[in-house]
C-alpha positions as CSV (number, residue, x, y, z in Angstrom):
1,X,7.5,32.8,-8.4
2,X,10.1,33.9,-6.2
3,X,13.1,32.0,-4.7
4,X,11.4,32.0,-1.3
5,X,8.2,30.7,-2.5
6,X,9.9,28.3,-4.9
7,X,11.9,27.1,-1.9
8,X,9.0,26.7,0.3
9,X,7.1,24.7,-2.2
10,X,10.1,22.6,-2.1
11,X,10.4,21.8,1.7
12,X,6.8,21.3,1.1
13,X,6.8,18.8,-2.0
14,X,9.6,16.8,0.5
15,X,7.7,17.0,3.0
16,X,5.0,15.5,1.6
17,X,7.1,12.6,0.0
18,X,8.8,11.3,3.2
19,X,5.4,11.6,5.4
20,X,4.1,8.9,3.0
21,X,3.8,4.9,4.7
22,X,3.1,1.8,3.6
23,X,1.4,-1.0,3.5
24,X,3.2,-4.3,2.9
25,X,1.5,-7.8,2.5
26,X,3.3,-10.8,2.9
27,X,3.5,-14.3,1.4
28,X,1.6,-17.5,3.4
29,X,0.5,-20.5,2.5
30,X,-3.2,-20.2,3.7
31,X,-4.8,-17.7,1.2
32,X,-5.9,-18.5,-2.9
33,X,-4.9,-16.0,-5.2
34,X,-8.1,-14.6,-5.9
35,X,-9.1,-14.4,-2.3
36,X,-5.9,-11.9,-2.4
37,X,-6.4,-10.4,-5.7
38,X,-10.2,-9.4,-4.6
39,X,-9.6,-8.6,-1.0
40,X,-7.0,-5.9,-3.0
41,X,-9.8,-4.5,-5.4
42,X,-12.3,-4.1,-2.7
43,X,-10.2,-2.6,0.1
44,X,-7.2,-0.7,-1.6
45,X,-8.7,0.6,-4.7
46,X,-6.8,-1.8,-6.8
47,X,-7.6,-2.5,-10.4
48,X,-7.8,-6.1,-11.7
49,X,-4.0,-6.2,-13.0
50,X,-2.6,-3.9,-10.6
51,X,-4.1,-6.4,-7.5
52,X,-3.0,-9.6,-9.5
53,X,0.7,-8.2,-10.1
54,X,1.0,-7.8,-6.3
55,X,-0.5,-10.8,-5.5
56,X,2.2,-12.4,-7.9
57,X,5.1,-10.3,-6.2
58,X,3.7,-11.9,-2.6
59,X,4.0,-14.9,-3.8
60,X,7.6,-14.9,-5.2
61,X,9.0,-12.1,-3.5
62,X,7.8,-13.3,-0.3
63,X,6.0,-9.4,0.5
64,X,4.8,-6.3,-1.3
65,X,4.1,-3.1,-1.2
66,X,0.4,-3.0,-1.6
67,X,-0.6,1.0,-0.8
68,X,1.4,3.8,0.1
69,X,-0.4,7.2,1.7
70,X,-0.8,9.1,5.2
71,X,-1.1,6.4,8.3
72,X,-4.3,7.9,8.8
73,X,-5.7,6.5,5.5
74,X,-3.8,3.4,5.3
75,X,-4.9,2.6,9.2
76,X,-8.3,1.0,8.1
77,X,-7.2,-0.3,4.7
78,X,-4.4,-2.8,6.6
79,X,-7.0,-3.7,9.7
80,X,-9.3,-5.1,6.9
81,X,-6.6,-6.2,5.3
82,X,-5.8,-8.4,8.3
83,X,-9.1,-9.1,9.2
84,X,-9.8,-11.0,5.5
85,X,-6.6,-13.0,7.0
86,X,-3.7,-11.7,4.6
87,X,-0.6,-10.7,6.3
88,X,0.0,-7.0,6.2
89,X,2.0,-4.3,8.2
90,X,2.0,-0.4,8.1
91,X,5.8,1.0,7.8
């Protein structure tokens, strides 16, 4: 590989890195824990303990990072995210 190409898959790999978002969920008082921990599962792809250690970091960190990807993909994930009544934002 030359320097050029090596370079290139550089910019690239950066790229790539700071085009990412996420979605964060926050803490409220209204939802159960496994109303969160399932809602998780079922609409970012979470395993069991990956979806109950963010529900955990909600709930004493007061917001979480839940998924991180393209806007495009996250787009839907955080409208049904909202729509099973967690709080969640796309940054």
């Amino acid at each position: 590989m030359s320097t050029k190409e090596k370079i290139l898959e550089e910019v690239v790999l950066e790229e790539a890195i700071y085009n990412q978002n996420e979605i964060v969920m926050y803490n409220d008082d209204v939802n159960t824990f496994d109303h969160v921990i399932d809602t998780l599962i079922r609409v970012c792809n979470h395993t069991a303990e990956q979806a109950e250690q963010c529900s955990l970091i909600v709930h004493y960190n007061g917001k979480c990072t839940v998924k991180t990807g393209p806007y495009d993909e996250l787009k839907p994930q955080c409208t049904q995210l909202l729509e099973a009544g967690l709080s969640a934002e796309i940054f």
